[in-house]
C-alpha positions, 0 to 999 in steps of 0.5 A: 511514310510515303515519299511526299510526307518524308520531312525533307521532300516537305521542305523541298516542297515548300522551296517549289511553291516558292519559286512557282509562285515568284515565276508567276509574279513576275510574268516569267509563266502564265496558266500551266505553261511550266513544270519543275522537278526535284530528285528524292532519293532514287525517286523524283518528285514532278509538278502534276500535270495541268496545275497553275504555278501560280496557285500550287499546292501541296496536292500538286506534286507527283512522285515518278521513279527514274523510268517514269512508272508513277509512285504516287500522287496524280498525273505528273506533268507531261513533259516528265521524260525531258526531266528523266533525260536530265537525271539519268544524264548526271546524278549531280543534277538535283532538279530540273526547271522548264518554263516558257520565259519570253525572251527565251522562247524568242531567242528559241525561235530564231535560226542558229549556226551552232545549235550546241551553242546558241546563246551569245556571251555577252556578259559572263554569267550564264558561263559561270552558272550554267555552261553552255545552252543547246537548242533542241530542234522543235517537236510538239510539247509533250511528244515522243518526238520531243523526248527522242531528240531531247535524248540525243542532245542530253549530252551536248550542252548543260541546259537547252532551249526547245525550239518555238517552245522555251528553256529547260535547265538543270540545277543542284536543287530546286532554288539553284535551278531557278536562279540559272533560269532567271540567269538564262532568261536575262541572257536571252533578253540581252542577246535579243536587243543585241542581235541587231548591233554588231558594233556590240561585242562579245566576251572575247 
């Protein structure tokens, strides 16, 4: 039986498209514009490259192993090695979620003092999701400048935003991931309208 086939990777499968379906819905990804993962035993299974989260199907899943040498299915998504930093950094992490959510990728544009720590708390749920958000300095999608410094600051912060690009954020399965990015974005939109308004206080 290969891996996509196995009952528990069909029912992971199903919980993908769900939630590719209601980050589409909600105008939170547009076209391609993200992709998500999933371990499977010593095995990952990643969105394939250039498919639409909004019409995902079962044909748009791809299984890469942890060094990202393809096992089946068709190409994966081209980002895959910022997945793989995830999984080698915490065997915890069961999937990992990169979107291009709009206030997120606003806040990733801006210029930040403390680049291990960039999103204000204001409220304190993102702390109690996720832990502390990093930016990883900009290099183009895909590239292997992107990797490189995404593999250097792995370690420094839970989750990330990627500079002029948007947020990538681990969690202990698919659906968790989803809700510490909707956690994240929410954050985002709230420092946002913040930002201009020093009267407004943070958590002390």
């Amino acid at each position: 039986m290969t891996v996509l086939k196995q009952p528990e990777v069909q029912q992971q499968i199903k919980q993908a498209i769900f939630v590719a379906k209601a980050l589409f819905d909600r105008n939170k990804v547009s076209g391609s514009s993200a992709n998500f993962s999933f371990r499977a035993g010593d095995a990952v299974v990643i969105s394939a490259s250039g498919c639409s989260l909004g019409a995902m199907t079962e044909d748009n899943f791809t299984v890469i192993d942890l060094e990202g040498t393809v096992l089946e299915g068709p190409k994966p998504s081209k980002e895959a090695p910022l997945h793989l930093a995830f999984y080698r950094k915490d065997p915890k992490i069961g999937a990992v979620l990169h979107t291009h959510s709009f206030y997120s990728v606003l806040w990733s544009c801006l210029k930040h003092q403390n680049e291990a720590d960039v999103v204000p708390k204001y409220t304190p749920y993102l702390e109690m999701k996720l832990g502390r958000v990093g930016l990883i300095p900009y290099a183009p999608p895909g590239s292997a400048e992107l990797f490189k410094l995404a593999g250097e600051r792995i370690h420094t912060a839970a989750g990330f935003l990627l500079a002029h690009h948007g947020p990538v954020v681990p969690g202990r399965n698919i659906m968790d991931a989803f809700n510490i990015l909707e956690e994240l974005e929410e954050s985002c939109r709230i420092a946002w309208y913040c930002k201009d308004h020093p009267e407004i206080s943070l958590i002390p």
